[in-house]
C-alpha positions as CSV (number, residue, x, y, z in Angstrom):
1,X,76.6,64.0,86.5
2,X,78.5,62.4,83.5
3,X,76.7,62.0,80.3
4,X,75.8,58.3,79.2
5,X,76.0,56.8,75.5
6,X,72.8,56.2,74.3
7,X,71.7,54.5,71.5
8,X,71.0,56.7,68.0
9,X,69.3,55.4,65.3
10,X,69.1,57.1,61.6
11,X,67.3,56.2,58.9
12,X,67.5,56.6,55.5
13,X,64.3,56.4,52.8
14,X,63.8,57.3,49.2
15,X,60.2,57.4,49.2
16,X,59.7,57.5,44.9
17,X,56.9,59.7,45.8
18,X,54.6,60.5,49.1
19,X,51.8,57.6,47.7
20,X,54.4,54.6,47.1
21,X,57.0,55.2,50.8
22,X,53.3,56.0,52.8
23,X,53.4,52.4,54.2
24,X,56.9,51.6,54.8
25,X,57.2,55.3,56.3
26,X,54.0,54.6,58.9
27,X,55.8,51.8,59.8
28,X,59.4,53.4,60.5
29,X,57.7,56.0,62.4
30,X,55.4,54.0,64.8
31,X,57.4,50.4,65.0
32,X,61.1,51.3,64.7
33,X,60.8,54.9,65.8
34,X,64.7,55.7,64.6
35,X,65.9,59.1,66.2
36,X,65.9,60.7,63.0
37,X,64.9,59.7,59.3
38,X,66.0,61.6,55.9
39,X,63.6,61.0,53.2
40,X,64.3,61.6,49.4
41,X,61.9,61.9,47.0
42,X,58.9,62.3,48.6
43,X,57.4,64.4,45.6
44,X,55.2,67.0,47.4
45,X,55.4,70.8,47.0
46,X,55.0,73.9,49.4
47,X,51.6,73.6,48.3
48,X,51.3,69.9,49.9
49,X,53.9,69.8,52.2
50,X,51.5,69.2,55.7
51,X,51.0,66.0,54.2
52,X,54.4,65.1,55.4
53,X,55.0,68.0,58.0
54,X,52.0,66.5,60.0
55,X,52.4,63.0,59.3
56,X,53.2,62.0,62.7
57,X,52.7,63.0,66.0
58,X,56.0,61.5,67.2
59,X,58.5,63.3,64.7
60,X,58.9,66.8,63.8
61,X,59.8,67.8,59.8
62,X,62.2,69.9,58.3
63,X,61.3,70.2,54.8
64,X,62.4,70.8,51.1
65,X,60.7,71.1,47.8
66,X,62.4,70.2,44.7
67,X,59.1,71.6,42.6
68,X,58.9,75.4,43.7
69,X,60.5,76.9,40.8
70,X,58.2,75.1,38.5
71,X,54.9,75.6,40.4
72,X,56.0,79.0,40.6
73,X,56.5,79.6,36.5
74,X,53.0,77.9,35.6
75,X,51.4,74.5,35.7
76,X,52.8,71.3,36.8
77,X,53.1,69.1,33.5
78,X,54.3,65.0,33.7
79,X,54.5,64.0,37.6
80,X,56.0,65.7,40.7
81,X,59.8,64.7,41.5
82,X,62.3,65.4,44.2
83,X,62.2,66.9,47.3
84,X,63.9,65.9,50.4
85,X,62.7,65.9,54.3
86,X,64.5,64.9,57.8
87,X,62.2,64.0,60.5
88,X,63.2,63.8,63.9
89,X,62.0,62.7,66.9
90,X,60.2,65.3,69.3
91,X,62.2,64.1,72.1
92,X,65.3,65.4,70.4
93,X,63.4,68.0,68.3
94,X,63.7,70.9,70.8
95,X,67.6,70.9,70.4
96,X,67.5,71.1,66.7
97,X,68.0,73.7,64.3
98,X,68.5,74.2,60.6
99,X,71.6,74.8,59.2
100,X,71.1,74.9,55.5
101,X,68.4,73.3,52.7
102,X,68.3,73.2,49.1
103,X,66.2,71.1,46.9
104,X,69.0,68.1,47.1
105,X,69.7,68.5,50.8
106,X,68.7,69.6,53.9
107,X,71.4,70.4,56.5
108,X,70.2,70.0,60.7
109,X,71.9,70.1,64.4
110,X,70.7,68.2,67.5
111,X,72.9,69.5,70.2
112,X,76.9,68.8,68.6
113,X,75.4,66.3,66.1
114,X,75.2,67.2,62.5
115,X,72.9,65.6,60.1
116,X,72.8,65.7,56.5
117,X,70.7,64.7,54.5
118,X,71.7,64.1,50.7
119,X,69.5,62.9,47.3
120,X,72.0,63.0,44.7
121,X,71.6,63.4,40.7
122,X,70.2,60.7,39.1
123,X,71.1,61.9,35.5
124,X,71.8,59.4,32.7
125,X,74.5,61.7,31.3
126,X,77.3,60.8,33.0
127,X,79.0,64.5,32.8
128,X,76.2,66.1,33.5
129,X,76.1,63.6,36.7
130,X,79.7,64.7,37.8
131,X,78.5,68.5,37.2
132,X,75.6,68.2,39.5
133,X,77.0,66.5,41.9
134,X,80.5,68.6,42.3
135,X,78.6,71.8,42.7
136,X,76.1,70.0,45.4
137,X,79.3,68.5,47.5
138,X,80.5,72.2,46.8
139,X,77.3,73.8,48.2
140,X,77.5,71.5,51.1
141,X,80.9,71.8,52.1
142,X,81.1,75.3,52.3
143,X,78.0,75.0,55.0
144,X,80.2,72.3,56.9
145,X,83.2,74.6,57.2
146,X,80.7,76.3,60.0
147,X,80.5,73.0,61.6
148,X,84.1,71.9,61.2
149,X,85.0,70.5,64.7
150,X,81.4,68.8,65.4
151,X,80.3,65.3,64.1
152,X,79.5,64.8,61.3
153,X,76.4,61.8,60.1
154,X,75.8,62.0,56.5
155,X,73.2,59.9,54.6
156,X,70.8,59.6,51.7
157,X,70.4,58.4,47.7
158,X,73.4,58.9,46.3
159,X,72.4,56.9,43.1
160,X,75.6,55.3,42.7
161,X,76.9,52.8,44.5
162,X,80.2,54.1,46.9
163,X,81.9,50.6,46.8
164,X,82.6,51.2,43.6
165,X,85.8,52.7,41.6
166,X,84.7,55.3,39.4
167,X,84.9,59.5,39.5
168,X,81.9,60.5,40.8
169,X,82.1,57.7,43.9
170,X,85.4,58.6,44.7
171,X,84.5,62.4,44.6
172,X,81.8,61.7,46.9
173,X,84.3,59.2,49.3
174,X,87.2,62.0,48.8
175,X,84.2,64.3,50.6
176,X,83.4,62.2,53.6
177,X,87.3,62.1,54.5
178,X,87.3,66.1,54.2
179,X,84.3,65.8,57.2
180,X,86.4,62.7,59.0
181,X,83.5,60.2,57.8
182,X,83.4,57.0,57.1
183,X,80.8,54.6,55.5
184,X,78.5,52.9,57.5
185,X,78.8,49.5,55.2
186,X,82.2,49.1,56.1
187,X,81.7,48.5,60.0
188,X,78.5,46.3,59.5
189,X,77.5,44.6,55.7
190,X,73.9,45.1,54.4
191,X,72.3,41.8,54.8
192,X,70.7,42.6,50.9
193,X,72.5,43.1,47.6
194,X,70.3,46.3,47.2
195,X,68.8,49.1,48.6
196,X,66.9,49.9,44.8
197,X,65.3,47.7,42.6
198,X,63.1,48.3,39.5
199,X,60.8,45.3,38.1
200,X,60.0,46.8,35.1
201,X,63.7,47.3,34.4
202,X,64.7,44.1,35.4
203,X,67.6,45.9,37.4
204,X,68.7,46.5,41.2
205,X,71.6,48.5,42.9
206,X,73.3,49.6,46.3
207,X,72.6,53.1,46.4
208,X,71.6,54.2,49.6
209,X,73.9,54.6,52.6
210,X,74.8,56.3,55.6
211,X,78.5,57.5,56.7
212,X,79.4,58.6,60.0
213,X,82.0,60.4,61.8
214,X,85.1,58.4,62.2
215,X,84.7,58.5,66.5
216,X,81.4,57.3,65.9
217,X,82.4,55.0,63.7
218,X,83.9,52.2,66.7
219,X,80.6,52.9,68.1
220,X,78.3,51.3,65.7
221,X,76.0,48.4,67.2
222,X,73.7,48.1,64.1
223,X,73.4,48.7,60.2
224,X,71.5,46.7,57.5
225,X,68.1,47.3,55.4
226,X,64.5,47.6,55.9
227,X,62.8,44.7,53.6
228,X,59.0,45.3,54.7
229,X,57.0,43.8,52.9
230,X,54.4,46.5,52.2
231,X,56.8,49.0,50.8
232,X,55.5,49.9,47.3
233,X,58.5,52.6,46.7
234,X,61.5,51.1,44.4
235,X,64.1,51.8,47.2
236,X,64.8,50.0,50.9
237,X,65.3,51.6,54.2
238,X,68.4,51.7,55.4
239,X,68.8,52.0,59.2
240,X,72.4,52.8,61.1
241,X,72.4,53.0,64.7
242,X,75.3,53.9,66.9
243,X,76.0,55.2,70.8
244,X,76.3,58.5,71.0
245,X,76.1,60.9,73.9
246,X,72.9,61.7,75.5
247,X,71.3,64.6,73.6
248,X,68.4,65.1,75.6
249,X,69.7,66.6,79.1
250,X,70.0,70.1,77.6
251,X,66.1,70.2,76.3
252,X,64.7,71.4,79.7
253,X,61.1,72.9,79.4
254,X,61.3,72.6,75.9
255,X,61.0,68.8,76.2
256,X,57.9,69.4,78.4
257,X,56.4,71.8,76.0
258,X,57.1,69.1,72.9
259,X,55.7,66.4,75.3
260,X,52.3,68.8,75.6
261,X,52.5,69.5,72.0
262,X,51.6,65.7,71.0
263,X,50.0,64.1,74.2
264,X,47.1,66.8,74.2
265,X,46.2,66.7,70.4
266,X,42.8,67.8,70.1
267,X,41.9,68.4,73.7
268,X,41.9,71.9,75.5
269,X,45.5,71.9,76.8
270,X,46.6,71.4,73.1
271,X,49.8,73.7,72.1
272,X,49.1,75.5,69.1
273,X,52.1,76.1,66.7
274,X,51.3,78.4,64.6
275,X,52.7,78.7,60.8
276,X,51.4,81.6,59.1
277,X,52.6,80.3,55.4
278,X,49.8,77.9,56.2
279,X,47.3,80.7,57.0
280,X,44.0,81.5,54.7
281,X,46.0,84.5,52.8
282,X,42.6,86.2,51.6
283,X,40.9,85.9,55.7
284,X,44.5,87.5,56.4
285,X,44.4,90.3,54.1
286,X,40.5,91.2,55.2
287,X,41.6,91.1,59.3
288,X,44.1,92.7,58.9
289,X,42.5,95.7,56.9
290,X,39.6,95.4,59.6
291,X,42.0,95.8,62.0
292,X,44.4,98.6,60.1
293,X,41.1,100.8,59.4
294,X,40.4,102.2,62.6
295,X,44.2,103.4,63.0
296,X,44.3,104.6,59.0
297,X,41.1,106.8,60.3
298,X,42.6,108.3,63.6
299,X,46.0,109.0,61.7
300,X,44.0,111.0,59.2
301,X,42.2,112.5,61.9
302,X,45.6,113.9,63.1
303,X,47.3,115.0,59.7
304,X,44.0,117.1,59.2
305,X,44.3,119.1,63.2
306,X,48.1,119.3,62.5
307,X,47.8,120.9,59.4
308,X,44.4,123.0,60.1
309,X,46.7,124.5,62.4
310,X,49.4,125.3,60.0
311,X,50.5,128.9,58.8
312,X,52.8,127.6,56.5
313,X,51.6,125.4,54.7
314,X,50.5,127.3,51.5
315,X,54.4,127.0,50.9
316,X,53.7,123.8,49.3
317,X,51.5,125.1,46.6
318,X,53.8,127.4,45.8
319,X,56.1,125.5,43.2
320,X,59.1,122.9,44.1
321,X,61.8,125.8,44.7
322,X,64.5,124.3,47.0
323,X,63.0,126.1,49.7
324,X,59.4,124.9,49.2
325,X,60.7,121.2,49.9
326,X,62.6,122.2,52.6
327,X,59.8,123.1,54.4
328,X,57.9,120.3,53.2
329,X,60.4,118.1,54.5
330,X,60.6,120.3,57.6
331,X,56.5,120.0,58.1
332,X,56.5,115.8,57.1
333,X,58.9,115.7,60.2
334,X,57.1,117.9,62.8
335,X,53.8,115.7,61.7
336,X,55.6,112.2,62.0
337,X,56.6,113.7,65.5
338,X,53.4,114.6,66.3
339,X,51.5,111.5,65.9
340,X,54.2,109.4,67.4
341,X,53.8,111.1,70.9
342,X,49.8,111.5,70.2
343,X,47.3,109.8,72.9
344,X,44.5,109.5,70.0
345,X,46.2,107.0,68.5
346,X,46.3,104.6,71.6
């Protein structure tokens, strides 16, 4: 049967923080429902993170932290920052897999389609700026070169605006054309002036867009912002949608076993996924010495017949000669032999 084109939808979303995008992100999810969204900034940690990973029952989340390094060397001082996130629909969510993450991007495949997912630096020094950003192009490029021949949709903050004629917009244009991508914008004009505004700084820019790859590109059938009125974050949605081909003939029963995943929450025949960096580490370590215990005991058990029954054992009192820890070695062997084809331990 020949594959159809189907409409794609991608959205884009700096959040400026979990509380402040909550809102305009409920909405996205449950009204628009694009195939995918990337999210920048939503400001949560490892620590936090199920506040976005289980936001919705629709979307799957594939999830950065911009915060672990910090957390990890001591207390959190001034407020969280960073982070990035792509959800994606569960419908598609069984053919996806991640590519490559960092704290400013998260790399993901559904089926031949790439996605990345980009929150640039935001740095008022304009070298350190160009730094930041060369070595994350750098970063990202060299994961692309695995993905040279598929398409390419790339999208997120890029906290400058990519109309313009300056170094670090070029550097990041002169990068889509190395992945055969083109801006969204130019197909289809934002029907706002900005995607980021600030009230108390009396200021608002274009800085969030979407770039797709050049086939695609002739197949774009919408592109423009998100003004909802209850988003509290400083940035606008953008959305991009295109026809692309049919992802979802090659999920098979892992469509079904998404489908039973979110349509029996909290009833019987739920699917439990289970994520053991979530897990109660202190009930872990307890079970697992409950459980370990009885084994410790019978292997003891062992060691003590095999060497009751040893005649040559007082070799290993006898000071370490090079023949003393060749027997040791010899009788650590025999023992490790012994238990592994022993019945008492099963």
């Amino acid at each position: 049967m020949a594959q159809t084109d189907v409409p794609f939808t991608v959205a884009t979303f700096n959040m400026h923080g979990m509380n402040q995008g909550i809102t305009t992100l409920e909405y996205l999810c449950n009204n628009i429902k694009p195939s995918v969204i990337f999210l920048q900034e939503h400001w949560l940690s490892s620590i936090n993170c199920e506040q976005l990973v289980n936001f919705s029952s629709l979307y799957s989340c594939f999830f950065s932290s911009a915060m672990e390094k910090i957390i990890e060397s001591g207390m959190l001082r001034g407020r969280p920052f960073g982070g990035v996130a792509i959800l994606i629909r569960n419908d598609l969510v069984a053919n996806a897999s991640v590519i490559a993450k960092s704290d400013r991007y998260i790399i993901v495949t559904i089926g031949s389609l790439v996605l990345v997912n980009i929150y640039a630096s935001s740095s008022s020094n304009a070298n350190d700026k160009y730094l930041i950003n060369a070595d994350l192009i750098s970063q990202i490029d060299e994961k692309l070169d695995n993905c040279a021949d598929l398409p390419v949709v790339i999208g997120g903050d890029f906290n400058i605006d990519l109309q313009e004629n300056c170094k670090i917009s070029t550097m990041f244009k002169d990068f889509f054309k190395r992945n055969n991508s083109t801006l969204g914008i130019n197909a289809q004009a934002y029907s706002q002036s900005y995607t980021y505004s600030s009230a108390s700084l009396g200021s608002c820019s274009m800085i969030d867009f979407i770039a797709v790859n050049n086939e695609l590109f002739s197949k774009i059938v919408g592109h423009d912002v998100l003004d909802y009125e209850l988003n509290y974050s400083d940035h606008l949605p953008v959305l991009l949608t295109f026809n692309a081909v049919d992802l979802q003939p090659c999920l098979s029963h892992d469509k079904a076993f998404i489908q039973r995943r979110v349509t029996n929450v909290g009833t019987d025949q739920e699917v439990k996924v289970l994520r053991w960096d979530h897990a109660d580490l202190m009930e872990y370590y307890f079970s697992t010495l409950e459980s370990l215990c009885p084994i410790n005991e019978k292997i003891c058990n062992i060691h003590e017949s095999f060497i009751s029954g040893r005649t040559d054992f007082s070799l290993f009192n006898d000071g370490p000669t090079k023949q003393c820890r060749m027997y040791e070695l010899h009788t650590v062997k025999l023992l490790v032999k012994h238990i592994m084809t022993s019945s008492f331990l099963y």
